[in-house]
mmCIF file of the N, C-alpha and C atoms, coordinates in Angstrom:
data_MODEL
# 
_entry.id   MODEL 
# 
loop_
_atom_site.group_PDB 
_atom_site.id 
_atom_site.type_symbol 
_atom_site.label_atom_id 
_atom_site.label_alt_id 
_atom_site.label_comp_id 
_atom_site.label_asym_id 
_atom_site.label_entity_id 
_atom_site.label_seq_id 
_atom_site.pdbx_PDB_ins_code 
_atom_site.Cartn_x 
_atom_site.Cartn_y 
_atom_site.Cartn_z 
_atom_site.occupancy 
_atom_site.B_iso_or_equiv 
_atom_site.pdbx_formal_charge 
_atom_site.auth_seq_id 
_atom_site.auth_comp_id 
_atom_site.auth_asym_id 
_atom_site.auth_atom_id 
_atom_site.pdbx_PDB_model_num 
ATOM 1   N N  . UNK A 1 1  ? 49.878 194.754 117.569 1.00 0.00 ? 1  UNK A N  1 
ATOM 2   C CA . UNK A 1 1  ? 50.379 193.406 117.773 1.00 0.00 ? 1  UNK A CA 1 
ATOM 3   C C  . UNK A 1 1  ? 49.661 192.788 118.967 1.00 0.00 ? 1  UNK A C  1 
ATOM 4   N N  . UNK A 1 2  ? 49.364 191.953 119.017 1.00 0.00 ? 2  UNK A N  1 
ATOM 5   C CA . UNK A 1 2  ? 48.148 190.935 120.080 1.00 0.00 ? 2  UNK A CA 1 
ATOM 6   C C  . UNK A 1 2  ? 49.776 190.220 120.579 1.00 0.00 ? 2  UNK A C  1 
ATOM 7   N N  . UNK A 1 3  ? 48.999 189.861 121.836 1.00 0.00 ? 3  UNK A N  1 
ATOM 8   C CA . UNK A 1 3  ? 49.966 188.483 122.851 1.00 0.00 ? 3  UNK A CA 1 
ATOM 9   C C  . UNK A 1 3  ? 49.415 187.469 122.734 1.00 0.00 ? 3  UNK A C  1 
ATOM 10  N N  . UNK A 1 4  ? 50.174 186.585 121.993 1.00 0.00 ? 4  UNK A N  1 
ATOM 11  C CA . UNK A 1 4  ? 50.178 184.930 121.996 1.00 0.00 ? 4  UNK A CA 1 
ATOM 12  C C  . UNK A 1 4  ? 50.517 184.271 123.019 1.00 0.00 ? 4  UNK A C  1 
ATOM 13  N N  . UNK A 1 5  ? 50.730 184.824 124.449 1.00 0.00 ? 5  UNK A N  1 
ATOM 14  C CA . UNK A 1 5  ? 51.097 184.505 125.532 1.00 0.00 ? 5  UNK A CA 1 
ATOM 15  C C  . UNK A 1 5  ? 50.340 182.870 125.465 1.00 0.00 ? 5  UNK A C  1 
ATOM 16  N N  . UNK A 1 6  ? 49.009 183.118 125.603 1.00 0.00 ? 6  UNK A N  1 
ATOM 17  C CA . UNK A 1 6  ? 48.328 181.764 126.260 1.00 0.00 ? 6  UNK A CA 1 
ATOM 18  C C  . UNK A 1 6  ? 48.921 180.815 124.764 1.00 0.00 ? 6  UNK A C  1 
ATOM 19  N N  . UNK A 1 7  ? 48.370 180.659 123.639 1.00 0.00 ? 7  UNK A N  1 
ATOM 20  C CA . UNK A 1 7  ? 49.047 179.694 122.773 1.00 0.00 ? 7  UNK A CA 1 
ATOM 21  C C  . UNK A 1 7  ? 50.248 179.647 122.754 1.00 0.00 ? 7  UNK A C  1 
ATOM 22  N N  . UNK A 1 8  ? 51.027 180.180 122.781 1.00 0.00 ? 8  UNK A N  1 
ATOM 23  C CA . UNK A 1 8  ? 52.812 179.612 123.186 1.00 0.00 ? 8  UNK A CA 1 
ATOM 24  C C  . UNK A 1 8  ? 52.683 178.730 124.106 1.00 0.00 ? 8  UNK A C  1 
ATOM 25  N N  . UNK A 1 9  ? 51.573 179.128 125.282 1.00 0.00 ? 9  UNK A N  1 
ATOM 26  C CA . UNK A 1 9  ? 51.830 177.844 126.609 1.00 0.00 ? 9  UNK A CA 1 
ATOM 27  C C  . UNK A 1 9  ? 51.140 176.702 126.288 1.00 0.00 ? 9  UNK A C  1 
ATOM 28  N N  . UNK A 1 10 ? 49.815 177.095 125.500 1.00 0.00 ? 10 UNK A N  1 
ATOM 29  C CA . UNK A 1 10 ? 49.422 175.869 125.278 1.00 0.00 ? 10 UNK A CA 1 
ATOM 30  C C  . UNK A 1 10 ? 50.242 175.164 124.533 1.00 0.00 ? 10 UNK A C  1 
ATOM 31  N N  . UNK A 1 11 ? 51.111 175.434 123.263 1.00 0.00 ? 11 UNK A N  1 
ATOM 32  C CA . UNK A 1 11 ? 51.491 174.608 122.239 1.00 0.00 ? 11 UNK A CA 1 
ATOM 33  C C  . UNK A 1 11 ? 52.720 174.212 122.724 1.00 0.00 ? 11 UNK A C  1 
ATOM 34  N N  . UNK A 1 12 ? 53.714 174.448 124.210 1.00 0.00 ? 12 UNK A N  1 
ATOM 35  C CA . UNK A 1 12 ? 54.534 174.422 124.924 1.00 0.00 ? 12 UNK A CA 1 
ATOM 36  C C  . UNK A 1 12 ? 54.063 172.841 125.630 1.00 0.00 ? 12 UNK A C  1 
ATOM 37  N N  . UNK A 1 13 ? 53.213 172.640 126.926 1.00 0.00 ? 13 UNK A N  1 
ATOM 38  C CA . UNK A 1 13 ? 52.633 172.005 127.571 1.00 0.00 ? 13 UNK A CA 1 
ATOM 39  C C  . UNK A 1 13 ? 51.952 170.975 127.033 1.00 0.00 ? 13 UNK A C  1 
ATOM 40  N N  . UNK A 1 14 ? 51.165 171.247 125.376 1.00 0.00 ? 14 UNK A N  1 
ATOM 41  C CA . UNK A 1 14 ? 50.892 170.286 123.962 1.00 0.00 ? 14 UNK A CA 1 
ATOM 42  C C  . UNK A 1 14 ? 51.987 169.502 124.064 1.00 0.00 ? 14 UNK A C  1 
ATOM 43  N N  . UNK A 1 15 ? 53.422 170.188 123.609 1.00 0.00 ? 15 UNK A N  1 
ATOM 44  C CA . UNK A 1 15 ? 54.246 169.002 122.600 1.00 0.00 ? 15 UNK A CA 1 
ATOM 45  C C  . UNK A 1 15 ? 55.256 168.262 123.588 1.00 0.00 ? 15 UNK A C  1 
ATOM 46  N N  . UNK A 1 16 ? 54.771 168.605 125.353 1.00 0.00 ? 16 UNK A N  1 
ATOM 47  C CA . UNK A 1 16 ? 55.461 167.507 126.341 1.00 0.00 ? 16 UNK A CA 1 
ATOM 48  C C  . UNK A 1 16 ? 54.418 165.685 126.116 1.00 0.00 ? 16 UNK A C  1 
ATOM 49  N N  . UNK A 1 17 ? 53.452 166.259 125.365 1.00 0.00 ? 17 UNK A N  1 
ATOM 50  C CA . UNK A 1 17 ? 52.607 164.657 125.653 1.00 0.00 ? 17 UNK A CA 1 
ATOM 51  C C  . UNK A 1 17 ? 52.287 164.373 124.447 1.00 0.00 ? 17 UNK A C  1 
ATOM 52  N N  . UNK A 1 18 ? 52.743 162.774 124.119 1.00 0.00 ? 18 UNK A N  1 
ATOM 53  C CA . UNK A 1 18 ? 51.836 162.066 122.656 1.00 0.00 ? 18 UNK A CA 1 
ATOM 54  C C  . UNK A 1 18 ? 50.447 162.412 123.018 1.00 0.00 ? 18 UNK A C  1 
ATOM 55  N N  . UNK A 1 19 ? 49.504 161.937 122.125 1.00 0.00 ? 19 UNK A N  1 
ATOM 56  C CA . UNK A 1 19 ? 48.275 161.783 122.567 1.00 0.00 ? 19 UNK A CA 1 
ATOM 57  C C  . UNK A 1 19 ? 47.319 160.994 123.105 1.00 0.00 ? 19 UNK A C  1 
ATOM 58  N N  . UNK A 1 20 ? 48.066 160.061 123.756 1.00 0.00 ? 20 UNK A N  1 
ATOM 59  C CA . UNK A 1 20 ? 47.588 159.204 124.914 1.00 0.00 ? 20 UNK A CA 1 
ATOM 60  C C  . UNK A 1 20 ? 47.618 159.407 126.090 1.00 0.00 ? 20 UNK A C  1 
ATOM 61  N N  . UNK A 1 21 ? 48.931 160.375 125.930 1.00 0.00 ? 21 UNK A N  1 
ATOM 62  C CA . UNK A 1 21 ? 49.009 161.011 127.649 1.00 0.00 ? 21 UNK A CA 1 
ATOM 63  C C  . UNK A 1 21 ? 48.224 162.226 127.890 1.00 0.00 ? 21 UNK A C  1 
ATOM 64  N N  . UNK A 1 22 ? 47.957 163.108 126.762 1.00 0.00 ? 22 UNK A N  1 
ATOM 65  C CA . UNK A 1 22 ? 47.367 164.039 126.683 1.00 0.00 ? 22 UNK A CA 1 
ATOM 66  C C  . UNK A 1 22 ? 46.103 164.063 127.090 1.00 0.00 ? 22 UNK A C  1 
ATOM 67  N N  . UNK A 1 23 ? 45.380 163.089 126.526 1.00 0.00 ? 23 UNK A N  1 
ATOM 68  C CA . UNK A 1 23 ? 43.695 162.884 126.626 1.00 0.00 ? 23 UNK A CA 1 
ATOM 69  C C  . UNK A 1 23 ? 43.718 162.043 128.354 1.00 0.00 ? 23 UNK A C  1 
ATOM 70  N N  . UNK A 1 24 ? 44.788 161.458 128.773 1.00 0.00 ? 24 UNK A N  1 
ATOM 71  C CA . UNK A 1 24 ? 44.459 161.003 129.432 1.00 0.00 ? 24 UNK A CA 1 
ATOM 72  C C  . UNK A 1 24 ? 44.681 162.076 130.994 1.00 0.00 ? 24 UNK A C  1 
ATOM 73  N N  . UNK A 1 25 ? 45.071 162.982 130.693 1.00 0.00 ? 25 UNK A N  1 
ATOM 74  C CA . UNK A 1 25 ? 44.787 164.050 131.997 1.00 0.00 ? 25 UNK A CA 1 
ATOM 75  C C  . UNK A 1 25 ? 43.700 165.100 132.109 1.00 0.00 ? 25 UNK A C  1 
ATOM 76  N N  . UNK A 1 26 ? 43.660 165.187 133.162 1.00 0.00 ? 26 UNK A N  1 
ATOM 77  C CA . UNK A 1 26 ? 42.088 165.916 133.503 1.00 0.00 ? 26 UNK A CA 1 
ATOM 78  C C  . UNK A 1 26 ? 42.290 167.449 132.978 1.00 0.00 ? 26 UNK A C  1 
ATOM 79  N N  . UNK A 1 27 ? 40.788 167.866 132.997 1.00 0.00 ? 27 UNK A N  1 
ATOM 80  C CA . UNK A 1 27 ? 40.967 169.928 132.522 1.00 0.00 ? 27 UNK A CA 1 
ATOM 81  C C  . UNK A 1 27 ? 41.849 170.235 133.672 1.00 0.00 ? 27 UNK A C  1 
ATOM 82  N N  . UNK A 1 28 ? 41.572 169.557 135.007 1.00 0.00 ? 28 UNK A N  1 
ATOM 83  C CA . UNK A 1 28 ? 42.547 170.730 135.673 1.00 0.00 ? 28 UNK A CA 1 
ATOM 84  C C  . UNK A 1 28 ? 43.895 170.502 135.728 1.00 0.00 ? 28 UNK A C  1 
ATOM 85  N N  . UNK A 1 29 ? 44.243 169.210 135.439 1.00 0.00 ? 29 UNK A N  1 
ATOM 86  C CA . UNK A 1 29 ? 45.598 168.849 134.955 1.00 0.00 ? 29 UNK A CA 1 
ATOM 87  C C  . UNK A 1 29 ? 46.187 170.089 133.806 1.00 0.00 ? 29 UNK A C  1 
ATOM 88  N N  . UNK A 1 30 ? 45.671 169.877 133.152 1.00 0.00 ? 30 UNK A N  1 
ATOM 89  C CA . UNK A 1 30 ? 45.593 170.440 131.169 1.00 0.00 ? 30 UNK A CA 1 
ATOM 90  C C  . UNK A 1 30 ? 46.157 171.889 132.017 1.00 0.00 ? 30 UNK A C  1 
ATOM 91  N N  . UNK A 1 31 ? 44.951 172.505 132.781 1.00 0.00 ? 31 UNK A N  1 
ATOM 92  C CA . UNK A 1 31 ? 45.060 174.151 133.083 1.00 0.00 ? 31 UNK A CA 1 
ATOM 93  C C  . UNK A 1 31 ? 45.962 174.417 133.955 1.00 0.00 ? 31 UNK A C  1 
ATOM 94  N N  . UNK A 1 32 ? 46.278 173.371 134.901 1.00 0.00 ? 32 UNK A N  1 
ATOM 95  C CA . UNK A 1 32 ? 47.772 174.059 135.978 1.00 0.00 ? 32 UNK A CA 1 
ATOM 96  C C  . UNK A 1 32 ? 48.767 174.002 134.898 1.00 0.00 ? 32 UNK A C  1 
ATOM 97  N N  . UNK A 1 33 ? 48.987 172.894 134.028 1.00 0.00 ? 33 UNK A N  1 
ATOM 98  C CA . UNK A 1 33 ? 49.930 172.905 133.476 1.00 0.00 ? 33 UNK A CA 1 
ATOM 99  C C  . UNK A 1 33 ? 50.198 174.139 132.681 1.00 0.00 ? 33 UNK A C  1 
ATOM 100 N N  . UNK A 1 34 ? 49.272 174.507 132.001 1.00 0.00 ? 34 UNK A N  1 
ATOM 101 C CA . UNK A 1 34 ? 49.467 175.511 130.841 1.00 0.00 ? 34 UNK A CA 1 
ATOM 102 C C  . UNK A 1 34 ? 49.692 177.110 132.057 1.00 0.00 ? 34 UNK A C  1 
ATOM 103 N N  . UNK A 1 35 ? 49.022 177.454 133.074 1.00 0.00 ? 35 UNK A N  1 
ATOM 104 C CA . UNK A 1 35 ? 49.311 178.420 134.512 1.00 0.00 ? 35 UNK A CA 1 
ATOM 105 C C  . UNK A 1 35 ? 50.588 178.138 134.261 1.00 0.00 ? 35 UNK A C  1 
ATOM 106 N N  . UNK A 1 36 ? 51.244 177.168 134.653 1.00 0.00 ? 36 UNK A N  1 
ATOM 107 C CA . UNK A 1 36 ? 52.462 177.219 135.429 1.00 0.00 ? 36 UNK A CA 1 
ATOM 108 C C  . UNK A 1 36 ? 53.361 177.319 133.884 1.00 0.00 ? 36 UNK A C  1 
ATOM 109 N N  . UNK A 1 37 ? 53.149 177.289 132.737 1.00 0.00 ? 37 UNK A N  1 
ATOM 110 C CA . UNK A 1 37 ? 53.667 177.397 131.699 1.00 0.00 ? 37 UNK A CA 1 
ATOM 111 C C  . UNK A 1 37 ? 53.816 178.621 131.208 1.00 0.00 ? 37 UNK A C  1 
ATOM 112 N N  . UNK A 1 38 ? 52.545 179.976 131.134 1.00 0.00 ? 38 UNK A N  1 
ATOM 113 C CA . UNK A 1 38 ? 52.463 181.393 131.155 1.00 0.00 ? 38 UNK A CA 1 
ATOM 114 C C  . UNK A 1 38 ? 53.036 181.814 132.457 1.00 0.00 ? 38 UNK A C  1 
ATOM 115 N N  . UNK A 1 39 ? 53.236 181.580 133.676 1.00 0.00 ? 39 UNK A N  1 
ATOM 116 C CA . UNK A 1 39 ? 54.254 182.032 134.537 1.00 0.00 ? 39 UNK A CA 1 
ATOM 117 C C  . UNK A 1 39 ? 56.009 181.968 134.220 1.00 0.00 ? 39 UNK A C  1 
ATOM 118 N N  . UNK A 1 40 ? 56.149 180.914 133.390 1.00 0.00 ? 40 UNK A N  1 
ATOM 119 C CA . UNK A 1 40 ? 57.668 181.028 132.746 1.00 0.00 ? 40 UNK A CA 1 
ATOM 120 C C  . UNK A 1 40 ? 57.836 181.402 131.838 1.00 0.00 ? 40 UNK A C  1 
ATOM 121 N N  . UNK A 1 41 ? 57.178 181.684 131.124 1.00 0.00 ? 41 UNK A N  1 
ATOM 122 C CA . UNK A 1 41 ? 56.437 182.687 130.011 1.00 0.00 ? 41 UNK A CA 1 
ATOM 123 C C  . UNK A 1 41 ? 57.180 184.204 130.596 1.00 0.00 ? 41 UNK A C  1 
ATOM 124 N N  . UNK A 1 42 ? 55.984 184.048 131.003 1.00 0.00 ? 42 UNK A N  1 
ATOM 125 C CA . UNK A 1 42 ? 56.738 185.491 131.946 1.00 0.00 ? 42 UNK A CA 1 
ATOM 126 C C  . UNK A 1 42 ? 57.736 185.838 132.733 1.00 0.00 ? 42 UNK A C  1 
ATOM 127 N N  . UNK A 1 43 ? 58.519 185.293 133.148 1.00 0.00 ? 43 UNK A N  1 
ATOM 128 C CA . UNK A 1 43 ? 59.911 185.056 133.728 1.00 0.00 ? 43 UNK A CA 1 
ATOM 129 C C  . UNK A 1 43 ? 60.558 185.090 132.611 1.00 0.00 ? 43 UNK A C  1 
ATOM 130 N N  . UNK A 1 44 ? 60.491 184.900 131.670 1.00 0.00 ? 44 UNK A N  1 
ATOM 131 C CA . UNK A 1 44 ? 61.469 184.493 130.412 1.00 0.00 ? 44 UNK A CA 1 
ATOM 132 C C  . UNK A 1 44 ? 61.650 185.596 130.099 1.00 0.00 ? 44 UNK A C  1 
ATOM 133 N N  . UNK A 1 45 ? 60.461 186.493 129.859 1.00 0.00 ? 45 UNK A N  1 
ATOM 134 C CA . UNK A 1 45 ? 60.426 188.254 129.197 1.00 0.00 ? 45 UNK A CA 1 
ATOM 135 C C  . UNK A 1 45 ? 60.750 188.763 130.572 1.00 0.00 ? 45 UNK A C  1 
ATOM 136 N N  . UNK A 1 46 ? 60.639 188.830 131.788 1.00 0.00 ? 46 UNK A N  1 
ATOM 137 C CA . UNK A 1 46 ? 61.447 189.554 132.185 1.00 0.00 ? 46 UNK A CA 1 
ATOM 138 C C  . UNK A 1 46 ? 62.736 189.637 132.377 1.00 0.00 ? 46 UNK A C  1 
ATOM 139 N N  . UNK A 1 47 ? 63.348 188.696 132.158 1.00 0.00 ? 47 UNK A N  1 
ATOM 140 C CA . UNK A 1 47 ? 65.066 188.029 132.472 1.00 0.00 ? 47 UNK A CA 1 
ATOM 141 C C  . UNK A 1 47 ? 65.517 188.977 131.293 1.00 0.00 ? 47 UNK A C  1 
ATOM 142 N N  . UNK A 1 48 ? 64.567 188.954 129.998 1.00 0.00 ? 48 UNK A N  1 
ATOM 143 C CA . UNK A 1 48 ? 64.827 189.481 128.767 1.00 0.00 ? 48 UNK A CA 1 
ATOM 144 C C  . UNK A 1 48 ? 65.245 190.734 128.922 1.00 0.00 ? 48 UNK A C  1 
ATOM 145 N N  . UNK A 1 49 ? 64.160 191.326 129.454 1.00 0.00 ? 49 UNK A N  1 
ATOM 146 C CA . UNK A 1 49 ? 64.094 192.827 129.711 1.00 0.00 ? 49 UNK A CA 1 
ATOM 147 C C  . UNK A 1 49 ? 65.005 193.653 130.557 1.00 0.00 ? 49 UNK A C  1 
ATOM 148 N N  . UNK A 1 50 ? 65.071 192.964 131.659 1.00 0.00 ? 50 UNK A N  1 
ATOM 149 C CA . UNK A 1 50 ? 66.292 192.993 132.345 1.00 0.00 ? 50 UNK A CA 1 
ATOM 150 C C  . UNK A 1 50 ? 67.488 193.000 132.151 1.00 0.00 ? 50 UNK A C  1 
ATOM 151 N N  . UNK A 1 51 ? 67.655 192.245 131.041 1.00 0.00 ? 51 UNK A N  1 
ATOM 152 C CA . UNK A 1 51 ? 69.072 191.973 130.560 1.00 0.00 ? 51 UNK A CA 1 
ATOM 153 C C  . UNK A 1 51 ? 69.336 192.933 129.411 1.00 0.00 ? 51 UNK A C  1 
ATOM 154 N N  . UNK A 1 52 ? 68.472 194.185 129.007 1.00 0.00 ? 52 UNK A N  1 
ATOM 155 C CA . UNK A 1 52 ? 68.896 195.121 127.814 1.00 0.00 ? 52 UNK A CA 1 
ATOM 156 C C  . UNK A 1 52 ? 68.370 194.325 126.487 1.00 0.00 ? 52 UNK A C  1 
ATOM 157 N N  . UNK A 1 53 ? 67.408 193.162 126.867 1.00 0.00 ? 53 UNK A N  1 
ATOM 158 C CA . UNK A 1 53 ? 66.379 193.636 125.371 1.00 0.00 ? 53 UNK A CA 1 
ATOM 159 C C  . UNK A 1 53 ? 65.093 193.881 125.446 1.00 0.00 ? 53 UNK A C  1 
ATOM 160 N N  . UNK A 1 54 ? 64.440 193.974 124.256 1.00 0.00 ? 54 UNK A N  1 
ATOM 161 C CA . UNK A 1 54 ? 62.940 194.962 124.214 1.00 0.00 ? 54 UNK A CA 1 
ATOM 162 C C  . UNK A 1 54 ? 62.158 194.305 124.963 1.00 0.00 ? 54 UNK A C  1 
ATOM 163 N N  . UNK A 1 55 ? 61.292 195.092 125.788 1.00 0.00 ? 55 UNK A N  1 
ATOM 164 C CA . UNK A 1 55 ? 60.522 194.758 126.776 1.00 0.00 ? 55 UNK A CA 1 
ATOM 165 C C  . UNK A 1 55 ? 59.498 194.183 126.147 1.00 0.00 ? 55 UNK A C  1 
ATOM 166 N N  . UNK A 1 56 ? 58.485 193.260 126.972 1.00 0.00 ? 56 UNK A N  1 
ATOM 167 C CA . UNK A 1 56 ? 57.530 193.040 126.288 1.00 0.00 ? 56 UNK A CA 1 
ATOM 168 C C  . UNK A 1 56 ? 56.527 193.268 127.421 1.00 0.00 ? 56 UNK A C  1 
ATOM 169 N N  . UNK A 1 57 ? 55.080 193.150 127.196 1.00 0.00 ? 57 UNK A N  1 
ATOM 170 C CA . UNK A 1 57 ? 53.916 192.897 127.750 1.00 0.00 ? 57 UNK A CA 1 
ATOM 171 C C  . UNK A 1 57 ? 54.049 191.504 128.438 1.00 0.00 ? 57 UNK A C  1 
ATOM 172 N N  . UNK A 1 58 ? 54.097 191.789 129.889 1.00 0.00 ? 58 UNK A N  1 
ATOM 173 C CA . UNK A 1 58 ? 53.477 190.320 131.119 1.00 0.00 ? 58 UNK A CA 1 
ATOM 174 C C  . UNK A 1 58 ? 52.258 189.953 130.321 1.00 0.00 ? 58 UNK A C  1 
ATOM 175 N N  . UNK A 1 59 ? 52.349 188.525 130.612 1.00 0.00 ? 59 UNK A N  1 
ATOM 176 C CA . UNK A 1 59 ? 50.768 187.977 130.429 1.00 0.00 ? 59 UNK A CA 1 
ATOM 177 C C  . UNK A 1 59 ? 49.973 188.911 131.486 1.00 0.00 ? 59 UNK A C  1 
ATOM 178 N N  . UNK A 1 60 ? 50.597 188.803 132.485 1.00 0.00 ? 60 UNK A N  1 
ATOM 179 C CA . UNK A 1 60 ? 49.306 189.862 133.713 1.00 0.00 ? 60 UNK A CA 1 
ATOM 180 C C  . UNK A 1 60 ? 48.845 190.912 133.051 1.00 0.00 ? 60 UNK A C  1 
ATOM 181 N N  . UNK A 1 61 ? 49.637 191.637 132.420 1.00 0.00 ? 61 UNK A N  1 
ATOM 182 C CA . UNK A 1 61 ? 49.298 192.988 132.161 1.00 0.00 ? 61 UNK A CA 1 
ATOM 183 C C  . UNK A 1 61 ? 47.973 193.403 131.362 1.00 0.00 ? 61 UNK A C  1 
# 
């Protein structure tokens, strides 16, 4: 099984903007956003894991 980590964030951080707002922010706009999107990503699976369900793979890992 592969990690969809990064496309979950992208398609996460995607469906906050029509596509006027979208095109209209910069790559490094685009890339903190989608960073700071795989960091809750990962907070999410650990809260998971923590809480007695199946662990998963950190994006870090």
């Amino acid at each position: 099984m592969s990690d969809h980590t990064f496309e979950d964030a992208y398609a996460r951080v995607r469906g906050r903007h029509d596509d006027r707002s979208w095109f209209a922010l910069s790559p490094r706009e685009i890339t903190d956003s989608i960073y700071q999107e795989i960091r809750a990503i990962d907070r999410e699976r650990l809260t998971q894991a923590t809480m007695g369900f199946s662990p998963m793979a950190l994006a870090a890992e």
